[in-house]
C-alpha positions in Angstrom: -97.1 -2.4 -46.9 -98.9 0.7 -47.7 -98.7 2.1 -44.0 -95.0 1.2 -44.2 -94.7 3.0 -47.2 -96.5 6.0 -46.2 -95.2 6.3 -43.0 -91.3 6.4 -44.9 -92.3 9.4 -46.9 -94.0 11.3 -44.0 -90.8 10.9 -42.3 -88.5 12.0 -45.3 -90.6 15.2 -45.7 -90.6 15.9 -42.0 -87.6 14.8 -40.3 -88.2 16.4 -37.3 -91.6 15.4 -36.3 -91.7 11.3 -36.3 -95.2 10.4 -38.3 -97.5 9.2 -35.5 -97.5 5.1 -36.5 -93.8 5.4 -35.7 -94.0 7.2 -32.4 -96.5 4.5 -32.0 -94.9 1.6 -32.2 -92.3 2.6 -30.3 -94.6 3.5 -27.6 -95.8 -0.6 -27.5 -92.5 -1.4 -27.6 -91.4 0.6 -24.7 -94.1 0.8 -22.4 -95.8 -2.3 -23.2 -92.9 -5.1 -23.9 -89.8 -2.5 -22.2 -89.5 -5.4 -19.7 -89.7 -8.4 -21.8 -86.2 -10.5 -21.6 -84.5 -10.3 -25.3 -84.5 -14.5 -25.2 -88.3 -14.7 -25.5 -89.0 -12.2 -28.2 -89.3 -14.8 -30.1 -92.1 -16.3 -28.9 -94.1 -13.1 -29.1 -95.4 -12.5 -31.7 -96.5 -9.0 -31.0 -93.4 -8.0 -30.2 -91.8 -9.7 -33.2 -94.7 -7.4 -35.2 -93.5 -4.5 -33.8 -89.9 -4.5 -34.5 -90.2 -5.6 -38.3 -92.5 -2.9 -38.7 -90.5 -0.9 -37.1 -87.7 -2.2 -40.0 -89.3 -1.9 -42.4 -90.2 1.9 -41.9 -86.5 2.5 -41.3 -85.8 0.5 -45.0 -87.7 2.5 -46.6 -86.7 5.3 -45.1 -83.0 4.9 -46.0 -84.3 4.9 -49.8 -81.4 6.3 -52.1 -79.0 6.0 -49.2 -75.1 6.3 -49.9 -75.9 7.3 -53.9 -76.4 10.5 -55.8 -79.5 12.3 -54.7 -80.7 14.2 -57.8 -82.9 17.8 -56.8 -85.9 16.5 -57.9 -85.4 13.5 -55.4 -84.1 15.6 -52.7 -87.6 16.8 -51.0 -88.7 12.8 -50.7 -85.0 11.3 -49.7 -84.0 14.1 -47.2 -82.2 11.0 -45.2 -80.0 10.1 -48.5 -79.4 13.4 -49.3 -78.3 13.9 -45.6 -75.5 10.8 -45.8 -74.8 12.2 -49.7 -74.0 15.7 -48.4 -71.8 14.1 -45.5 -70.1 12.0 -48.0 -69.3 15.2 -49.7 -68.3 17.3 -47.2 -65.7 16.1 -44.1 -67.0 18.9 -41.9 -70.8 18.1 -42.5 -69.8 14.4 -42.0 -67.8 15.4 -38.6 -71.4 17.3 -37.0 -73.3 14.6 -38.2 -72.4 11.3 -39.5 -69.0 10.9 -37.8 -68.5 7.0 -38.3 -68.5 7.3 -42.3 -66.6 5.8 -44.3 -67.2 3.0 -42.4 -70.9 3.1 -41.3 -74.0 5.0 -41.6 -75.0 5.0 -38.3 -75.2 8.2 -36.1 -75.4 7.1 -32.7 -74.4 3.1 -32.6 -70.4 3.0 -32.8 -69.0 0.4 -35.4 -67.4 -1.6 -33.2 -70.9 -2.3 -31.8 -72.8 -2.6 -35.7 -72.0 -1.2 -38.6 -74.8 -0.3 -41.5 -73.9 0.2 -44.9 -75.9 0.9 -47.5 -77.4 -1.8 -50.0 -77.6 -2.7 -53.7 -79.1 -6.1 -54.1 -81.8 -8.0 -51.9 -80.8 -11.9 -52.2 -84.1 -13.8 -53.6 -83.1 -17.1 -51.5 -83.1 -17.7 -47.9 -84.8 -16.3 -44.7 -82.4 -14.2 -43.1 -82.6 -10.3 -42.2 -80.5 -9.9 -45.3 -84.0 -10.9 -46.9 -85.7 -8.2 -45.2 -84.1 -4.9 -46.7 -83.8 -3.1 -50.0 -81.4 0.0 -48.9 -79.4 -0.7 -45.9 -77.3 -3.4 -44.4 -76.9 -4.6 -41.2 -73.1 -5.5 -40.9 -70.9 -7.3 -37.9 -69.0 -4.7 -35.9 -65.8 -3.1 -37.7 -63.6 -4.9 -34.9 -64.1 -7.9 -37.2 -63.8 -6.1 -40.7 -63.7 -3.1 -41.5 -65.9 -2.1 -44.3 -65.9 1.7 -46.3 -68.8 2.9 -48.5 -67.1 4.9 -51.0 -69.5 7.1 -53.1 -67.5 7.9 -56.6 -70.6 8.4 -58.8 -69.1 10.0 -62.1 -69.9 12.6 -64.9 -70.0 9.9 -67.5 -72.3 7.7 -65.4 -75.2 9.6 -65.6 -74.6 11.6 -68.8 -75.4 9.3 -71.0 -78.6 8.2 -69.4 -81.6 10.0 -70.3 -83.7 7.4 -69.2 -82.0 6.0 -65.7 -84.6 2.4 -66.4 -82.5 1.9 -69.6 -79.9 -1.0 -69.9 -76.2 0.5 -70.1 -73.0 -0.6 -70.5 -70.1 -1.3 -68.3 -66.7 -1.9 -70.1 -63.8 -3.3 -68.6 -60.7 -3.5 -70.1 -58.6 -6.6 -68.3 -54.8 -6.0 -68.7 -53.3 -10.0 -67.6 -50.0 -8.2 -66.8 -47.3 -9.6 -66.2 -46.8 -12.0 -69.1 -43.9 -13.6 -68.0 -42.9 -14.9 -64.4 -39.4 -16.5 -64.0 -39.3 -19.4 -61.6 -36.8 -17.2 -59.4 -39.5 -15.2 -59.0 -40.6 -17.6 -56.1 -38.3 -17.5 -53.2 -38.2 -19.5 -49.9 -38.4 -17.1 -47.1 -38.3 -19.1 -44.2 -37.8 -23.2 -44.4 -39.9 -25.6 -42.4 -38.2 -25.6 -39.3 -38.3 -28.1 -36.1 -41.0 -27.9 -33.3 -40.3 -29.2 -30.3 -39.5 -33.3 -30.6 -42.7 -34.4 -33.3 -43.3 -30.7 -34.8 -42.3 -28.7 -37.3 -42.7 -24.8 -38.3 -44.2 -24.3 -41.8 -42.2 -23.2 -44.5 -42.9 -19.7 -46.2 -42.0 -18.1 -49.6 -41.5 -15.0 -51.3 -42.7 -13.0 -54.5 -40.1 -11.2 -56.1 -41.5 -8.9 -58.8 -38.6 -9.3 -61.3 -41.1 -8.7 -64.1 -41.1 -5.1 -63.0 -37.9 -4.8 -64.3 -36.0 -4.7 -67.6 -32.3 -4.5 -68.6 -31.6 -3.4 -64.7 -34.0 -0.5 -64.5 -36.9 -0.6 -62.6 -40.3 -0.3 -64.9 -42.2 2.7 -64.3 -45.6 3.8 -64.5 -45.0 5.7 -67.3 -44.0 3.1 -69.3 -46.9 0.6 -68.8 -49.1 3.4 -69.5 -47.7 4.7 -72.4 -46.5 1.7 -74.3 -49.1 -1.0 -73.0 -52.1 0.6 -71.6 -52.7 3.5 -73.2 -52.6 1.5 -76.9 -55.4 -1.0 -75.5 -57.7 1.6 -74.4 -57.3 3.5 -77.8 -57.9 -0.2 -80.1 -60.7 -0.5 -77.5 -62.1 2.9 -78.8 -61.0 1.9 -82.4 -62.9 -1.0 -82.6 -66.4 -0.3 -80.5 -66.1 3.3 -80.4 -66.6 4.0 -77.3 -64.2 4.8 -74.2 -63.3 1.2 -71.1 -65.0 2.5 -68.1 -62.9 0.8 -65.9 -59.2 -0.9 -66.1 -58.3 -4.5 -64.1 -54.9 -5.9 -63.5 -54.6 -9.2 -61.9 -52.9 -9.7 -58.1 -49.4 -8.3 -57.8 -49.2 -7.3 -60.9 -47.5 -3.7 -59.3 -46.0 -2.1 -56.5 -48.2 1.0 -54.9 -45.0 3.4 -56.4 -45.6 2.4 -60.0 -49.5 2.1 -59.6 -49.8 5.9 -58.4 -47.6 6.2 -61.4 -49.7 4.6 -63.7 -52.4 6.8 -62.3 -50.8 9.9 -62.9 -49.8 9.2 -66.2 -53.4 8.1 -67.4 -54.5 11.8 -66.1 -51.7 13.4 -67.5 -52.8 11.9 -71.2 -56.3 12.9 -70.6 -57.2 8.9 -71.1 -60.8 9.2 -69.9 -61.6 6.3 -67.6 -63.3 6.3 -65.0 -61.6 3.3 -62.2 -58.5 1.4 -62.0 -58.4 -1.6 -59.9 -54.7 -3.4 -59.9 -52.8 -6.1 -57.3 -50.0 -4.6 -55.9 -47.1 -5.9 -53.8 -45.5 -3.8 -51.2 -42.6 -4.0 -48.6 -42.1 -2.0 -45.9 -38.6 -0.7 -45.8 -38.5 -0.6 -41.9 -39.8 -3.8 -41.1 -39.8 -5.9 -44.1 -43.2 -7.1 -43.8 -45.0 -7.8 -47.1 -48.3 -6.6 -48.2 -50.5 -8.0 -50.6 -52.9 -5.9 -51.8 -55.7 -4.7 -53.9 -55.8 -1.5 -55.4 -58.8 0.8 -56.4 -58.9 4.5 -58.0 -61.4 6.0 -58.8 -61.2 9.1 -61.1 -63.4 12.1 -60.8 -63.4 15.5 -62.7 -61.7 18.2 -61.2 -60.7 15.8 -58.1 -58.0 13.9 -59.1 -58.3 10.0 -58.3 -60.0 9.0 -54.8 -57.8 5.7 -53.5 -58.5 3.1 -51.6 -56.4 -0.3 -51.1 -57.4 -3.5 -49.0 -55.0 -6.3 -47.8 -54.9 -9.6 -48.8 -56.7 -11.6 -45.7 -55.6 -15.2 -46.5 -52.6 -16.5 -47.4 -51.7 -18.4 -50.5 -50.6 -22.1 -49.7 -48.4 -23.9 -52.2 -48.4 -27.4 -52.2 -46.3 -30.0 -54.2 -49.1 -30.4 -56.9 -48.9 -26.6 -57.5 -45.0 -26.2 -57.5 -44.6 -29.4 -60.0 -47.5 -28.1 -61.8 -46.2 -24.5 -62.4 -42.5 -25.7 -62.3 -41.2 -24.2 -59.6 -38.2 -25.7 -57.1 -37.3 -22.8 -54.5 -36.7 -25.4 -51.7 -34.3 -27.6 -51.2 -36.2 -30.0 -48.5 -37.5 -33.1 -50.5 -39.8 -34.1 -47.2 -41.6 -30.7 -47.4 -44.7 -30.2 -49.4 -46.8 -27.4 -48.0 -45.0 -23.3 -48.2 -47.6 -20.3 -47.2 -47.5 -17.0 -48.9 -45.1 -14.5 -46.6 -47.7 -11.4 -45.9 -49.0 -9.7 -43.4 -52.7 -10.9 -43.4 -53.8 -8.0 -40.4 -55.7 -4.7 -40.7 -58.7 -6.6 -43.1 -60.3 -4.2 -45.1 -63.4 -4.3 -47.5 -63.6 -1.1 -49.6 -67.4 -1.0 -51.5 -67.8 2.0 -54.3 -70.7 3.1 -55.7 -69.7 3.8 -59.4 -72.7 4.4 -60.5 -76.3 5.6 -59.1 -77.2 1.7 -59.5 -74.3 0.1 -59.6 -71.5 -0.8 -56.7 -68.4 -3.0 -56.9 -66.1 -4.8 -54.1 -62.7 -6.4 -54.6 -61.0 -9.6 -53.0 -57.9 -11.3 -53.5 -57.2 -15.2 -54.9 -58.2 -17.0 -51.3 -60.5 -14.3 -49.9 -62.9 -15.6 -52.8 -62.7 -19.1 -51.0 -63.1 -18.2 -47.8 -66.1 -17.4 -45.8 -64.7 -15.2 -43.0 -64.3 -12.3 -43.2 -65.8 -10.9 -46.3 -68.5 -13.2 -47.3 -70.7 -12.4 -44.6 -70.2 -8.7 -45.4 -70.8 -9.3 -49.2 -73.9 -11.4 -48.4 -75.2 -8.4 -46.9 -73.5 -5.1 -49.0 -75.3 -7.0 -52.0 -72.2 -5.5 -54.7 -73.8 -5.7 -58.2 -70.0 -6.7 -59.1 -67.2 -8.5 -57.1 -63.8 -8.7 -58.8 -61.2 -11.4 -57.7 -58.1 -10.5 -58.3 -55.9 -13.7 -59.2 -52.4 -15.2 -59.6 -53.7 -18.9 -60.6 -53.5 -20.8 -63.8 -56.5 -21.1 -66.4 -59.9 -19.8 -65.2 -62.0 -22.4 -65.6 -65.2 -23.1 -65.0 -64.7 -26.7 -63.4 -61.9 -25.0 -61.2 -62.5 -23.2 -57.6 -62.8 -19.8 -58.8 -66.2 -21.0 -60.8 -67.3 -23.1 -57.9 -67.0 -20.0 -55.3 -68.2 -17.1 -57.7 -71.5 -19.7 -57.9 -71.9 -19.1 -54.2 -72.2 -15.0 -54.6 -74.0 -15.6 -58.2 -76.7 -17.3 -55.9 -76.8 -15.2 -52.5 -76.6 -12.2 -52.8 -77.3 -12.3 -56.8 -73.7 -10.7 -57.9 -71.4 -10.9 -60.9 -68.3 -12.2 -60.1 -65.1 -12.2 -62.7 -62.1 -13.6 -61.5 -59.1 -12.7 -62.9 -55.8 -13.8 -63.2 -52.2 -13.2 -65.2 -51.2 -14.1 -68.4 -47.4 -15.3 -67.3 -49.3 -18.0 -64.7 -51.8 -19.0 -67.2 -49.1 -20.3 -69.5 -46.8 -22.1 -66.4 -49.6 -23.8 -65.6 -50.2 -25.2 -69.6 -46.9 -26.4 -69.7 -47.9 -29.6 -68.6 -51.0 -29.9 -70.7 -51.8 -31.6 -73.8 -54.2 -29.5 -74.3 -53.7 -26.0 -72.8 -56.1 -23.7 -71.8 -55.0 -19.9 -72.0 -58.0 -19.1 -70.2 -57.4 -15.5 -67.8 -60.9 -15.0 -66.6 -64.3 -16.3 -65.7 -67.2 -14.2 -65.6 -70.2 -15.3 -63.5 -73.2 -13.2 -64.0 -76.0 -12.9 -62.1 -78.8 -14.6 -64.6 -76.8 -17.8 -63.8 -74.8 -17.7 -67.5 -71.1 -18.6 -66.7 -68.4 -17.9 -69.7 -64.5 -18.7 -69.6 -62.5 -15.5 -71.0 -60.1 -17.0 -73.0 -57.1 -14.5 -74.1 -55.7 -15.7 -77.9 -52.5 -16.0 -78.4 -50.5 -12.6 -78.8 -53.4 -11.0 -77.4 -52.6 -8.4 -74.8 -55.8 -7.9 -73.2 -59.9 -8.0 -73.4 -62.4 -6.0 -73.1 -65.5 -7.2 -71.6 -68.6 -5.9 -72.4 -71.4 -5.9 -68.7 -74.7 -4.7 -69.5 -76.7 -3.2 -66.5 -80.2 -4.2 -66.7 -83.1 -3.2 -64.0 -84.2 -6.0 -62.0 -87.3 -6.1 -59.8 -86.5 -7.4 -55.8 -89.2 -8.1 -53.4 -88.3 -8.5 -49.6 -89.3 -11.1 -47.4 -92.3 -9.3 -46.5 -93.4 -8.3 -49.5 -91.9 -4.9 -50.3 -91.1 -3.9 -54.3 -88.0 -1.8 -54.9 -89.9 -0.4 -57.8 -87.4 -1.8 -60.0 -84.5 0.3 -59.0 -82.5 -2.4 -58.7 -79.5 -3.5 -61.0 -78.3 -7.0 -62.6 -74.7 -7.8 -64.9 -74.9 -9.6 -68.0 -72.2 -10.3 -70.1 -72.8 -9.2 -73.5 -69.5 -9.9 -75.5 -65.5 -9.6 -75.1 -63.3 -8.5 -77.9 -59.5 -9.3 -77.7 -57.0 -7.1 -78.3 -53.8 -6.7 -80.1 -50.6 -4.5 -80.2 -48.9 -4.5 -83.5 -45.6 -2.6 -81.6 -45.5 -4.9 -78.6 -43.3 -4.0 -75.8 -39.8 -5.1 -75.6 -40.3 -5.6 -71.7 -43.0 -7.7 -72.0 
């Protein structure tokens, strides 16, 4: 691993002139194996030899790519500081790397491959997921379309004189809305007949009626001002220092009052530095709804860079459910199935690197259950955090948000938190004998999975990640030199409001 190492750094301090082992190998490969049909590589192993060397060397070459490139790394990570400066700059990016957001790759179109670049190296399994530290190998864009977002902070390094120290992550989780009416479920479209032994599945409706109050639409103003504004600050009061990040569950808002909400935090100076929230959109022209996940990232001096991703799987109700959460929107006693009325097209998987270390990914209620599209793109991405955002009843860990987040705990090693409301939480206890008012699970990547339960007249938690270093090996043997990050949970503190909010 020496020569592969080597061989990296020759190439990162002289771009143009390929060290000689490269040119090499790609001289066996062409001249010696050019004719060799791709079916039997396989069974060669010289050939095989050849082109995870030749892998390897481009790993390691990649070191650093899609984070922040510090001076004193520049001279050994010219490549990174290439796709940094790209990132950066549109115009560099249009000479150069023209396919980013959505992959690193200069030549190789995304609708062939895309590449992305990497945070964690899953330590199970023999797969070519195994084989990298710093880049991904992703399925073309034609089947999802991921972005690599690099939104490293002020904050984020500031307080880090020694970048091998643990840190903290705090997120403040908002389970807003608190109350859901029964009328907010609508039937859209009934089951219908099909032919002579067929019928069309029924479909319902949201209705976000808890975004309004005495007949006057909420604004993003007020949720900031008289909800989330006074969490962050008993946040500060009581740990004394600032939420990095604030979550609200799925469709908790429309995109109108979360740019609002966005705004207003600016406005007030309320220094945090991402906001992911569910929103629910309509078009006006053609009525099509949009379930989607939100995420802004704020930088100094920049504003807030978005990004928003659609649901990709529908939500099916079934009788269970309905009785379970008392709801009766349909009038047919024979019908027991209604899917969720979105659009489900134009799949999109935003990643952000946060931090130098430290990258996060979003999905939506049923895209944490499914295996296509995402998973494979997760798998490979390696997010040191994935967030599902929820509208489901208590989070626990013997339901199937704990038995899914296991999967990504495992392979690629990610935290996963799913999160849901506070208003669907309490529909679904009203059955119980014993309610659990449970909004989240966290899942972390030592194995350690903790319910997050939100007491009564609680208003939100704030959960406390530490970021510790981990060290990955590849397949073949290569350290990352313990660059590498792992969540923890360390504690979560509930929080109250003494003047609670008369729309709430």
């Amino acid at each position: 691993m020496k020569k592969v190492d080597l061989t990296a750094k020759a190439w990162n301090a002289d771009p143009g002139a390929p060290p000689k082992l490269l040119l090499t190998l790609w001289q066996t490969l062409l001249k010696k194996h050019g004719d060799l049909e791709v079916e039997l590589v396989c069974g060669s192993p010289d050939v095989v030899n050849v082109l995870l060397t030749l892998f390897a060397v481009a790993d390691e070459t990649c070191a650093g790519m899609g984070w922040d490139v510090s001076q004193k790394e520049a001279p050994s990570r010219f490549f990174a500081a290439i796709a940094m400066g790209s990132m950066a700059d549109k115009s560099f990016a249009t000479e150069l790397m023209h396919y980013l957001p959505t992959s690193f790759c200069i030549a190789i179109p995304p609708d062939r491959a895309v590449v992305l670049p990497k945070s964690l190296t899953p330590s199970v399994g023999c797969t070519i997921r195994s084989l990298s530290h710093h880049v991904a190998l992703l399925p073309p864009k034609t089947v999802i379309a991921p972005e690599w977002i690099w939104s490293t902070t002020e904050r984020a390094t500031a307080d880090r004189p020694d970048p091998k120290l643990p840190y903290d992550v705090r997120l403040l989780l908002i389970p807003f809305p608190f109350t859901v009416d029964g009328n907010c479920f609508q039937l859209s479209s009934p089951r219908t007949p099909f032919g002579t032994s067929h019928k069309m599945a029924a479909y319902f409706r949201l209705e976000q009626l808890w975004l309004q109050y005495k007949g006057k639409r909420l604004t993003g103003e007020q949720l900031a001002d008289h909800l989330i504004i006074p969490l962050v600050k008993q946040a500060y009061t009581h740990t004394g220092q600032m939420p990095d990040g604030i979550v609200l569950p799925e469709c908790a808002l429309t995109s109108e009052i979360a740019m609002e909400l966005v705004e207003t935090l600016k406005a007030r100076d309320i220094k945090i530095e991402f906001l992911i929230t569910g929103v629910l959109d309509i078009d006006p022209r053609t009525k099509t709804t949009y379930n989607r996940a939100q995420t802004f990232v704020l930088r100094k001096g920049e504003g807030a860079v978005k990004r928003e991703q659609n649901k990709h799987h529908r939500w099916r109700l079934d009788r269970r459910q309905t009785e379970g959460y008392a709801l009766d929107f349909d009038d047919d006693d024979n019908n027991d199935q209604w899917w969720e009325d979105i659009d489900v097209g134009n799949r999109q998987l935003p990643f952000f690197g946060l931090r130098k270390d430290m990258s996060v990914t979003t999905l939506i209620c049923e895209d944490l259950a499914r295996a296509d599209p995402a998973m494979s793109v997760i798998r490979a991405v390696g997010p040191n955090l994935v967030i599902a955002l929820l509208m489901d009843g208590p989070q626990l860990e013997t339901r199937w948000p704990g038995r899914y987040a296991t999967v990504l705990a495992d392979d690629p090693g990610s935290a996963v938190l799913s999160f849901t409301c506070s208003a669907m939480v309490d529909r679904s206890n009203w059955r119980q004998a014993r309610p659990a008012r449970t909004i989240g699970l966290m899942r972390d990547a030592t194995g350690r999975t903790q319910e997050v339960p939100l007491p009564q007249d609680s208003l939100g938690v704030l959960l406390t990640l530490e970021s510790v270093k981990k060290h990955q090996t590849t397949l073949d043997n290569r350290s990352d030199n313990e660059v590498s990050r792992q969540l923890k949970l360390r504690h979560m503190l509930p929080l109250f409001l003494d003047d609670k909010p008369a729309w709430i």
